[in-house]
mmCIF file as Biopython writes it, N, C-alpha, C and O atoms, coordinates in Angstrom:
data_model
#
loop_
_atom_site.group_PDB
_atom_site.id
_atom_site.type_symbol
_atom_site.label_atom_id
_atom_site.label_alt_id
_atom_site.label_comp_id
_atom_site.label_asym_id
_atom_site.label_entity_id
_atom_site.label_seq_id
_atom_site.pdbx_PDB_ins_code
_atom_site.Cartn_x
_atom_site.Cartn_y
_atom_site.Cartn_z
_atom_site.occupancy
_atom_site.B_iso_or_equiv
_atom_site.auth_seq_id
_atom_site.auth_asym_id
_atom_site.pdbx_PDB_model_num
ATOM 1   N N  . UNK A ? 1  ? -98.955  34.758  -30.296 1.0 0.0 1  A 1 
ATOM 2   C CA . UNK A ? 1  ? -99.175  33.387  -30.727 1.0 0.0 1  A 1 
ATOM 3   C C  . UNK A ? 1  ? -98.958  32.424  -29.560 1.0 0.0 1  A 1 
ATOM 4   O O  . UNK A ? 1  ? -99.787  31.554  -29.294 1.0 0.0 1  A 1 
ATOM 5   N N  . UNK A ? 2  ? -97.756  32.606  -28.824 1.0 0.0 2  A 1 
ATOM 6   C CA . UNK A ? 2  ? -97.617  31.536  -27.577 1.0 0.0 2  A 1 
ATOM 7   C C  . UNK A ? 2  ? -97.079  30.597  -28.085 1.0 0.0 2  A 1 
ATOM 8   O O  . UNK A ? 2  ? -97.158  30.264  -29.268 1.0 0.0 2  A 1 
ATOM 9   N N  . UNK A ? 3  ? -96.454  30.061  -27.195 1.0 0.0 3  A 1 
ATOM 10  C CA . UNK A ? 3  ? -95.889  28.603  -27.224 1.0 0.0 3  A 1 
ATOM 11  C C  . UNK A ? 3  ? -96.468  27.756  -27.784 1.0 0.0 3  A 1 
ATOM 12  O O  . UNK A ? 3  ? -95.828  26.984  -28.498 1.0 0.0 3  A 1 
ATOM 13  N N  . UNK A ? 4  ? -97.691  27.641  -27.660 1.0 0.0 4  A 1 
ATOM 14  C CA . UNK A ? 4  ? -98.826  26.364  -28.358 1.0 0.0 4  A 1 
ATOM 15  C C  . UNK A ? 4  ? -98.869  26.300  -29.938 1.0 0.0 4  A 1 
ATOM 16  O O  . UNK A ? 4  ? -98.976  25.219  -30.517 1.0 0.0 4  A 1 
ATOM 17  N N  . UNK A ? 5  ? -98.809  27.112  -30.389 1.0 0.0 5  A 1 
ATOM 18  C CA . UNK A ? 5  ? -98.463  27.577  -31.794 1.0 0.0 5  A 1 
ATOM 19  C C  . UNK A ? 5  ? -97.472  26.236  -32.281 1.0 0.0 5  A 1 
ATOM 20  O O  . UNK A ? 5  ? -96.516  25.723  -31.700 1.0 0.0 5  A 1 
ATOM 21  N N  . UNK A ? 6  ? -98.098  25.916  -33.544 1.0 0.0 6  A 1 
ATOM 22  C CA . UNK A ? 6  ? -97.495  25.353  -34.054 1.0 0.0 6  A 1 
ATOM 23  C C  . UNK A ? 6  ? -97.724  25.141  -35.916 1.0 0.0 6  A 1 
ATOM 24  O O  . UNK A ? 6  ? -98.564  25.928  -36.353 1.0 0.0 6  A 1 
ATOM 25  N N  . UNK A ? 7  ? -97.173  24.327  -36.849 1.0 0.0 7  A 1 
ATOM 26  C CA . UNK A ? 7  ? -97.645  23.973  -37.986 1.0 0.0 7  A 1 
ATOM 27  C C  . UNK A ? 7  ? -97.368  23.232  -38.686 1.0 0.0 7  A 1 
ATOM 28  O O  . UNK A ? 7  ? -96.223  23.269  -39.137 1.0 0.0 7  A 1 
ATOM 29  N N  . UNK A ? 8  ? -98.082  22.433  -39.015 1.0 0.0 8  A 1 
ATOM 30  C CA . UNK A ? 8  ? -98.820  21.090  -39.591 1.0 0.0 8  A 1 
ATOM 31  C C  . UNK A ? 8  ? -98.719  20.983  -41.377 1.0 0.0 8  A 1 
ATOM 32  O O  . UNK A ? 8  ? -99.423  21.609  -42.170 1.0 0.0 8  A 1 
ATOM 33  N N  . UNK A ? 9  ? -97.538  19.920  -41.733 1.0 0.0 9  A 1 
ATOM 34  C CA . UNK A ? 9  ? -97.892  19.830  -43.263 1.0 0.0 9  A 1 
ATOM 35  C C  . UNK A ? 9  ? -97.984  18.366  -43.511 1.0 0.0 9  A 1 
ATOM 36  O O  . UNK A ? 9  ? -97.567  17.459  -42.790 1.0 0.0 9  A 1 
ATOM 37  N N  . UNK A ? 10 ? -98.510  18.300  -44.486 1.0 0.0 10 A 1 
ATOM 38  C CA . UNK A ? 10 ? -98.919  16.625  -44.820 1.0 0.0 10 A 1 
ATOM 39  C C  . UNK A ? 10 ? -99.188  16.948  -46.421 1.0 0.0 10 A 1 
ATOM 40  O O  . UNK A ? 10 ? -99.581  18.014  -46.894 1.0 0.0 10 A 1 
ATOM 41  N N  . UNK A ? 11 ? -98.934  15.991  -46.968 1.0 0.0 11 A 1 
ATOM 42  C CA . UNK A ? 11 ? -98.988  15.252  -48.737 1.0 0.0 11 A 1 
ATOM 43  C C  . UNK A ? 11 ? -99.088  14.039  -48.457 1.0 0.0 11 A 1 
ATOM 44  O O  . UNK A ? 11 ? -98.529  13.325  -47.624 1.0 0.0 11 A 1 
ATOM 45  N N  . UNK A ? 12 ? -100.068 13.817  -49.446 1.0 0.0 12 A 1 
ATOM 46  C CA . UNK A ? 12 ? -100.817 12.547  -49.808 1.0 0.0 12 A 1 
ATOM 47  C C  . UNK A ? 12 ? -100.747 12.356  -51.001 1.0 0.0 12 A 1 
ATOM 48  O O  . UNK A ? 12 ? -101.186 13.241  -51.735 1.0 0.0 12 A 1 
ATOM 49  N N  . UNK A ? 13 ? -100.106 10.999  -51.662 1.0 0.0 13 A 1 
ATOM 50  C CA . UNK A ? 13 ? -100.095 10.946  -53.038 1.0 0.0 13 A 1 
ATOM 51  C C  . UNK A ? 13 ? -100.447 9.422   -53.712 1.0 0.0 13 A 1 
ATOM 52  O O  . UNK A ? 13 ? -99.907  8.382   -53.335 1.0 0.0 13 A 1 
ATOM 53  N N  . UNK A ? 14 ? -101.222 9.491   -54.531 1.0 0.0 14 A 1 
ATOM 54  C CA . UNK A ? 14 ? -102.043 8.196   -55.138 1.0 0.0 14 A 1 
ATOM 55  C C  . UNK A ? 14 ? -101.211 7.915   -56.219 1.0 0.0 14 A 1 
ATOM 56  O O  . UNK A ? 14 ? -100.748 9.005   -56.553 1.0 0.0 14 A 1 
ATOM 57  N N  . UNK A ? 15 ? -100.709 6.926   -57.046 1.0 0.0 15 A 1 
ATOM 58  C CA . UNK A ? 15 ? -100.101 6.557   -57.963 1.0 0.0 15 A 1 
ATOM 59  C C  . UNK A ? 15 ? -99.082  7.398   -58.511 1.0 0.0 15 A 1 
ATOM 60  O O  . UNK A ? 15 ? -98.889  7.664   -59.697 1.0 0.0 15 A 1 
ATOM 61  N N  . UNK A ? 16 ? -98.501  7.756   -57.577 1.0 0.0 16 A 1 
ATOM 62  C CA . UNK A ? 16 ? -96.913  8.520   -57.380 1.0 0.0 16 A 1 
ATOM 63  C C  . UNK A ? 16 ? -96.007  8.414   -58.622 1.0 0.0 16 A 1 
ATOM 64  O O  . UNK A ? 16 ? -95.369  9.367   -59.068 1.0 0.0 16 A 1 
ATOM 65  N N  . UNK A ? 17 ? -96.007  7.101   -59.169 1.0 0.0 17 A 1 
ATOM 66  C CA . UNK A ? 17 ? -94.934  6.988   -60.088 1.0 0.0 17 A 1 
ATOM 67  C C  . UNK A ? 17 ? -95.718  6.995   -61.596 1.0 0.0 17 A 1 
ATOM 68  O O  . UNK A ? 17 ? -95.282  6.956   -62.746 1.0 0.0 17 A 1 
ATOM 69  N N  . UNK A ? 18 ? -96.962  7.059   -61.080 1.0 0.0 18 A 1 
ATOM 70  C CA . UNK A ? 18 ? -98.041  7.388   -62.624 1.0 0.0 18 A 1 
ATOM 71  C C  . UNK A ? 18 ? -98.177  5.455   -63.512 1.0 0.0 18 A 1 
ATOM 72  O O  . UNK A ? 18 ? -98.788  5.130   -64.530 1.0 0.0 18 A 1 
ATOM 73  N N  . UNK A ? 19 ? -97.761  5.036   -63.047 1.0 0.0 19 A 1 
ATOM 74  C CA . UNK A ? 19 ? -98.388  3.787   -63.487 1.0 0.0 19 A 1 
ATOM 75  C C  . UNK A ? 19 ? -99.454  3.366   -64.208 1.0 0.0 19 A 1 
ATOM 76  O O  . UNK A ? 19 ? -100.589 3.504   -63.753 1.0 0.0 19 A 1 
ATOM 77  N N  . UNK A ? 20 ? -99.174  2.661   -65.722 1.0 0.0 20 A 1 
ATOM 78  C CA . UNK A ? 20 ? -100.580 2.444   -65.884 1.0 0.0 20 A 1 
ATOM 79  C C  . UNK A ? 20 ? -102.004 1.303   -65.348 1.0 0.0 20 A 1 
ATOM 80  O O  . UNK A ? 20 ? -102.191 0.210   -65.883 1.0 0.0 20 A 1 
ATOM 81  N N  . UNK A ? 21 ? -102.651 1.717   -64.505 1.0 0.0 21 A 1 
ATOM 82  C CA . UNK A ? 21 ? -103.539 0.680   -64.361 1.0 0.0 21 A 1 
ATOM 83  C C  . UNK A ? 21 ? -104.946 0.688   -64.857 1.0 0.0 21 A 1 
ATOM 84  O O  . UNK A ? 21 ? -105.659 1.630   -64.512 1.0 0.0 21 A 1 
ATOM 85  N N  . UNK A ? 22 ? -105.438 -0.264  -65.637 1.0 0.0 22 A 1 
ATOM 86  C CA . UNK A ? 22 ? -106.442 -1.028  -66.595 1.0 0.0 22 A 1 
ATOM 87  C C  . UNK A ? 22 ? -107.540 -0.943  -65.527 1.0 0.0 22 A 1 
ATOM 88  O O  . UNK A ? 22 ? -107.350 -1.100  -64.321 1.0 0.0 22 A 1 
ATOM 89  N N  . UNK A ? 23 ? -108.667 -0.685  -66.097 1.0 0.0 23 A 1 
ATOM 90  C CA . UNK A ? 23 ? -109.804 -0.866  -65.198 1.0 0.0 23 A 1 
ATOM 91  C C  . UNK A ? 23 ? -110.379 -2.066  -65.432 1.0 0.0 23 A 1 
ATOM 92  O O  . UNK A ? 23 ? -110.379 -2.447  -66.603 1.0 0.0 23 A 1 
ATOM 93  N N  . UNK A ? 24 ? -110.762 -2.604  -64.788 1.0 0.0 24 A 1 
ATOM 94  C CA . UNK A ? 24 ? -111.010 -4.082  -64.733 1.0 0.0 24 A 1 
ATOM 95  C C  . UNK A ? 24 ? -112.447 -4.248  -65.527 1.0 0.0 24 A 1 
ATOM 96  O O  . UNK A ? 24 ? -112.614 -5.253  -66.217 1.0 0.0 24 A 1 
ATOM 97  N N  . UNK A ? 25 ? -113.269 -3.452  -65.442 1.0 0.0 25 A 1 
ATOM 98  C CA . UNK A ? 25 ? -114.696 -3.585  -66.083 1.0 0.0 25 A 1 
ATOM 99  C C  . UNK A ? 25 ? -114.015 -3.261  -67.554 1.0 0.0 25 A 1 
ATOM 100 O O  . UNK A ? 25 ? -114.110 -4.245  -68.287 1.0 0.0 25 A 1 
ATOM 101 N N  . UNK A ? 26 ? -113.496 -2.379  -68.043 1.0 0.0 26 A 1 
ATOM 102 C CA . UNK A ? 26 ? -113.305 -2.035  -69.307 1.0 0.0 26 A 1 
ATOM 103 C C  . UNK A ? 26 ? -112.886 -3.200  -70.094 1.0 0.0 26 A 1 
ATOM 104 O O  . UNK A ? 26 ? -112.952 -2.921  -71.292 1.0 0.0 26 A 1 
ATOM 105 N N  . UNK A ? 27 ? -112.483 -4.389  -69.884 1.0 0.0 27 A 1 
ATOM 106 C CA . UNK A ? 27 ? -111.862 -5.219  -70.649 1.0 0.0 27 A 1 
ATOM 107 C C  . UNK A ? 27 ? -112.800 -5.882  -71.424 1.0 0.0 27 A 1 
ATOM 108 O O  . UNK A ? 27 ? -113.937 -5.881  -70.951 1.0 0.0 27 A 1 
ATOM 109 N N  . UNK A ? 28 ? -112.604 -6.585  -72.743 1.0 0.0 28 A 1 
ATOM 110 C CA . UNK A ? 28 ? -113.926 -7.651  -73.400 1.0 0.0 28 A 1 
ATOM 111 C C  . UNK A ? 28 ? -114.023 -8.604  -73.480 1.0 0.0 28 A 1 
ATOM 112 O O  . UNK A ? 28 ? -113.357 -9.294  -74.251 1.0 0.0 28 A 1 
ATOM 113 N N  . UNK A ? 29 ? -114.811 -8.979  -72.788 1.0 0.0 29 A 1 
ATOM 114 C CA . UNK A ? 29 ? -114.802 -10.504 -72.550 1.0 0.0 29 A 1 
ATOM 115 C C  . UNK A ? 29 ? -116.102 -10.801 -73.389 1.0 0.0 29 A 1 
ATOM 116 O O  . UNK A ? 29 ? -117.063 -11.383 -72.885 1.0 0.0 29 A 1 
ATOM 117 N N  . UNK A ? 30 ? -116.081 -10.372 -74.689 1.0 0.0 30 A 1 
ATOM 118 C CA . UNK A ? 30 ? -117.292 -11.092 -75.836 1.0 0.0 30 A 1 
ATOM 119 C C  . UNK A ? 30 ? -115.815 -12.001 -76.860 1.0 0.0 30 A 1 
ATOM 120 O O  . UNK A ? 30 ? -114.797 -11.647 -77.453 1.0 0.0 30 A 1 
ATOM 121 N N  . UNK A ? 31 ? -116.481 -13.193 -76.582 1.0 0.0 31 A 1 
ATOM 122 C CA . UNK A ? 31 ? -115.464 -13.997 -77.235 1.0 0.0 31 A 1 
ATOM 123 C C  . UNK A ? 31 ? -115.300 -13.651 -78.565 1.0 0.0 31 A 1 
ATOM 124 O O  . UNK A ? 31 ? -114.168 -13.408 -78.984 1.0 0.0 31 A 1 
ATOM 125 N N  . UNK A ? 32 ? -116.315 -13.590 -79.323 1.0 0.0 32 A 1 
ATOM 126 C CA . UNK A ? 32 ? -116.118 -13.496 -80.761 1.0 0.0 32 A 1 
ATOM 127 C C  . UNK A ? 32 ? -116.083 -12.034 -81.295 1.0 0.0 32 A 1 
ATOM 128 O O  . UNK A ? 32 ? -116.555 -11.988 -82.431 1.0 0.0 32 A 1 
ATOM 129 N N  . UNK A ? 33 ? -115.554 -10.487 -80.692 1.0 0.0 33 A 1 
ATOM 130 C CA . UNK A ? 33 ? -115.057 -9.488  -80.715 1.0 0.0 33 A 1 
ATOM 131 C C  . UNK A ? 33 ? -113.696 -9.482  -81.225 1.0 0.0 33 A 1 
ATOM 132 O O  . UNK A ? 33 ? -112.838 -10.247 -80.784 1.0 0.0 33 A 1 
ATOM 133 N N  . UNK A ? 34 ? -113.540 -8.864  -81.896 1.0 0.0 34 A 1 
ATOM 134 C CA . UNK A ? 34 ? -111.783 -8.892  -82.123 1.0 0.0 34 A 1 
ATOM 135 C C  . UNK A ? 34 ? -111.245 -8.213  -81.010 1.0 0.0 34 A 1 
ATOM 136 O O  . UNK A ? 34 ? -110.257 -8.776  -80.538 1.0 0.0 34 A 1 
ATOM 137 N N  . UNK A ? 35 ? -111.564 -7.266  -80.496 1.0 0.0 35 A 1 
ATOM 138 C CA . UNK A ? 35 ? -110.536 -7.049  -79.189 1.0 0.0 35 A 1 
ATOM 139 C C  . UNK A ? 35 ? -110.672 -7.932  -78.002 1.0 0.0 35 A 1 
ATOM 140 O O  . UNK A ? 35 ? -110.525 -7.449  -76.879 1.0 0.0 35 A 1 
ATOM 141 N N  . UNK A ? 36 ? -110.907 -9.019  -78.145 1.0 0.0 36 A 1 
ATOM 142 C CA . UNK A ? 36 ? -111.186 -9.685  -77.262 1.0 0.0 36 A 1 
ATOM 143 C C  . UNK A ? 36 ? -110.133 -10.045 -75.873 1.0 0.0 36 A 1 
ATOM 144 O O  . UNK A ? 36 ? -109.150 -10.778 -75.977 1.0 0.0 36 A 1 
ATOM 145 N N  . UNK A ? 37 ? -110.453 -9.542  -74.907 1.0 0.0 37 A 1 
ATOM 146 C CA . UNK A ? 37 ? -109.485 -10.077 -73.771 1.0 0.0 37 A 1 
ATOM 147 C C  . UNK A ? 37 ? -108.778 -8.324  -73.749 1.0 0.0 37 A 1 
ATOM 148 O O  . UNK A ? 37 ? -107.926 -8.220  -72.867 1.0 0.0 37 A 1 
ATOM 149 N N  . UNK A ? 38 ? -108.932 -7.447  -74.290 1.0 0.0 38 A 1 
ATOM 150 C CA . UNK A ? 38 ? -107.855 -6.149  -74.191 1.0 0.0 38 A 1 
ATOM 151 C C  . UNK A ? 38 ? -108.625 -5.019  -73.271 1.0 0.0 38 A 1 
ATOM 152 O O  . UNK A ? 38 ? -109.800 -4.671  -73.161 1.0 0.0 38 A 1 
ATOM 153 N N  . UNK A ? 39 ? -107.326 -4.601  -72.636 1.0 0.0 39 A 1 
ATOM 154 C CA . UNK A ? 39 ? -108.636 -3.466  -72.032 1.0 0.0 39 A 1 
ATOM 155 C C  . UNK A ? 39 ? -108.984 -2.084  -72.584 1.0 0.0 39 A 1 
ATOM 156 O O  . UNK A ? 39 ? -107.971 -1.503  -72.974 1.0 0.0 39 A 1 
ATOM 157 N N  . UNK A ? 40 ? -109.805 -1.572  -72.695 1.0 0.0 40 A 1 
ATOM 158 C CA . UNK A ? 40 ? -110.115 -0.409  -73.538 1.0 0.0 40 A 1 
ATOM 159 C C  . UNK A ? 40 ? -110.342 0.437   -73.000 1.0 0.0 40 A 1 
ATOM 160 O O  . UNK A ? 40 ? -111.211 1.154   -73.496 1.0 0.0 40 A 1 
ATOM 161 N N  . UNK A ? 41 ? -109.532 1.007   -71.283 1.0 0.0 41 A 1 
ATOM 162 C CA . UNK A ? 41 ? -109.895 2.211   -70.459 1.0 0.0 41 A 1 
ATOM 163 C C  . UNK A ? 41 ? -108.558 1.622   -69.277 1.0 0.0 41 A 1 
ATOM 164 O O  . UNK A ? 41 ? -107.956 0.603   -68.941 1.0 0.0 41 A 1 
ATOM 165 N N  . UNK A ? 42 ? -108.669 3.296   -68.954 1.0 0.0 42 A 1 
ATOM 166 C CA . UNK A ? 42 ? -107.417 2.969   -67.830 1.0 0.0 42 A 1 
ATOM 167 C C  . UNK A ? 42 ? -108.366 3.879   -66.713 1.0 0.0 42 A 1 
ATOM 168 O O  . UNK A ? 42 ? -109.405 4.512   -66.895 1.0 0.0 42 A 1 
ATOM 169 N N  . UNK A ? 43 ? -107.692 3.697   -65.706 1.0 0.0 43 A 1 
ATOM 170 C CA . UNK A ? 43 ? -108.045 4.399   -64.325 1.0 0.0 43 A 1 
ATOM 171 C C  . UNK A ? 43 ? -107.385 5.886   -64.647 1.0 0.0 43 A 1 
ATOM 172 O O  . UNK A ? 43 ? -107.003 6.215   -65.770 1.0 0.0 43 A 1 
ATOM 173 N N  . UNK A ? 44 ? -107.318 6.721   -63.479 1.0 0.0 44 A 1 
ATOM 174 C CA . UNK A ? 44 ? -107.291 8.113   -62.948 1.0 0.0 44 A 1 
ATOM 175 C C  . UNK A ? 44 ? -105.274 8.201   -63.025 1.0 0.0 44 A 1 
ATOM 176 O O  . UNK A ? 44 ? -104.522 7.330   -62.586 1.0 0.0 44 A 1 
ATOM 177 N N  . UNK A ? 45 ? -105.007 9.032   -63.461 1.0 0.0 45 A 1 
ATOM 178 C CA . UNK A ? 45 ? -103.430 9.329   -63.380 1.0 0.0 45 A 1 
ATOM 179 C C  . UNK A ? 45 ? -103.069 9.838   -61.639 1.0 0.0 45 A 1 
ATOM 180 O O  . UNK A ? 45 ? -103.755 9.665   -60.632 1.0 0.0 45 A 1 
ATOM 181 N N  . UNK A ? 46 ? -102.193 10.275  -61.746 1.0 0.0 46 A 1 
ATOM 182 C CA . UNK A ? 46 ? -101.119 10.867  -60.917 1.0 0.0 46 A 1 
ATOM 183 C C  . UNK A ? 46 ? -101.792 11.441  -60.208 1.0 0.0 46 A 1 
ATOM 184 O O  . UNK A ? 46 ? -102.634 11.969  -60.934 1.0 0.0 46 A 1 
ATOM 185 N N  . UNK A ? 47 ? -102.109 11.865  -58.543 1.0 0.0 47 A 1 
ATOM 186 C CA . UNK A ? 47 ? -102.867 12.314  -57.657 1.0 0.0 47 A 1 
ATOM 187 C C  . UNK A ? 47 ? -102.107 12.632  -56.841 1.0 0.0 47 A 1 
ATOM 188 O O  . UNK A ? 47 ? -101.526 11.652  -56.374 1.0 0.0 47 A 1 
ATOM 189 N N  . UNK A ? 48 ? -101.572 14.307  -56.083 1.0 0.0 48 A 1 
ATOM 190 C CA . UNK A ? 48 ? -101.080 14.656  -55.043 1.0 0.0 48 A 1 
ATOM 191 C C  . UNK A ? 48 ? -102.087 15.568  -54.705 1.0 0.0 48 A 1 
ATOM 192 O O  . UNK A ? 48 ? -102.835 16.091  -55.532 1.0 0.0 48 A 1 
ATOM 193 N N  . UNK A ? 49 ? -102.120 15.818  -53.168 1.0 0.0 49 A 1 
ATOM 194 C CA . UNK A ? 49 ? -102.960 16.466  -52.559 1.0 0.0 49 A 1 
ATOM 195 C C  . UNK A ? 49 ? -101.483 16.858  -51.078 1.0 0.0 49 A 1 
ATOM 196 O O  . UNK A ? 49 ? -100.918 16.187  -50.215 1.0 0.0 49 A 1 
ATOM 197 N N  . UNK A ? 50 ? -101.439 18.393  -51.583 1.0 0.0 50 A 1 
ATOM 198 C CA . UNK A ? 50 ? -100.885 19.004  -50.224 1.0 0.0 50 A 1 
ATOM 199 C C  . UNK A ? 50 ? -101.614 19.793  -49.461 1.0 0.0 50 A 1 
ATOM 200 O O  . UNK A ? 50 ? -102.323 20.709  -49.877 1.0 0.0 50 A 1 
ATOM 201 N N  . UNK A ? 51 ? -101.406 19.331  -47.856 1.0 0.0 51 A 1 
ATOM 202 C CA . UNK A ? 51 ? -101.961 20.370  -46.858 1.0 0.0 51 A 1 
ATOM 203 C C  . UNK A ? 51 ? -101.287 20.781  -45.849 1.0 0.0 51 A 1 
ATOM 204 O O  . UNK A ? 51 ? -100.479 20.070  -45.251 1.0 0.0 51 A 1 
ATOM 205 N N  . UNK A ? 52 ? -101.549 21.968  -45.559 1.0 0.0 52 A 1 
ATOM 206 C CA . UNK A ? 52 ? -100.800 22.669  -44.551 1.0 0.0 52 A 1 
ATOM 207 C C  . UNK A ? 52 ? -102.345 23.253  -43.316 1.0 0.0 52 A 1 
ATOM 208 O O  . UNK A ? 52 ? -103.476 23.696  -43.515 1.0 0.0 52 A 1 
ATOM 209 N N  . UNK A ? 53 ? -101.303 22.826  -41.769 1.0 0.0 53 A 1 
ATOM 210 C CA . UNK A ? 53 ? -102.543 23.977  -40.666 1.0 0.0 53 A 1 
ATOM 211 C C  . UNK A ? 53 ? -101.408 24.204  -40.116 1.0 0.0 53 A 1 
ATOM 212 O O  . UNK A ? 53 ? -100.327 23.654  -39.901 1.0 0.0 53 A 1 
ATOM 213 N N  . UNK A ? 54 ? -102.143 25.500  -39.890 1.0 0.0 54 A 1 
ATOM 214 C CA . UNK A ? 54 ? -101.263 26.539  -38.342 1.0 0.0 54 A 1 
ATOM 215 C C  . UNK A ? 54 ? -102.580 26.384  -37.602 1.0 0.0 54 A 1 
ATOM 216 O O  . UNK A ? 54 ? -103.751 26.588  -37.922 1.0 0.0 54 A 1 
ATOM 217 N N  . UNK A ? 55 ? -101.921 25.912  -36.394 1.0 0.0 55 A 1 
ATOM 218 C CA . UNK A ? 55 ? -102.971 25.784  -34.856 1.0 0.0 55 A 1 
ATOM 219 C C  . UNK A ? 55 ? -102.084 26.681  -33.870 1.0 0.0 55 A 1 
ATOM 220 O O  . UNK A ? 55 ? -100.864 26.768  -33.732 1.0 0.0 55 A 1 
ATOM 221 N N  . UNK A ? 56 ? -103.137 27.303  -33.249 1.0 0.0 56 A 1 
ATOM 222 C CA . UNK A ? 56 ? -102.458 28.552  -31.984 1.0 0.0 56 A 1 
ATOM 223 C C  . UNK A ? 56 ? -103.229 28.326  -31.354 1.0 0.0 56 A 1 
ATOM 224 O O  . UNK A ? 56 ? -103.319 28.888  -30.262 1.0 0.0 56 A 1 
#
């Protein structure tokens, strides 16, 4: 392997604590709707992505 050898980890994580966030198009803005003003869709949950390299 040699000296040059080495290895590489990394995580990447999107809404870590899982939060809810509202998608902005989903909401209703037809005034005379009864759900009017609510949002009716959320975005994507919890996202980790781990990677690992070995370089020699």
């Amino acid at each position: 392997m040699g000296e040059n050898a080495r290895i590489e980890i990394r995580a990447d994580a999107f809404n870590f604590f899982n939060n809810l966030n509202f998608s902005p198009s989903s909401v209703s803005n037809n005034i005379t709707a009864t759900n009017f003003g609510q949002a009716q869709s959320a975005l994507g949950g919890r996202i980790v992505n781990l990677q690992a390299r070995f370089s020699f």
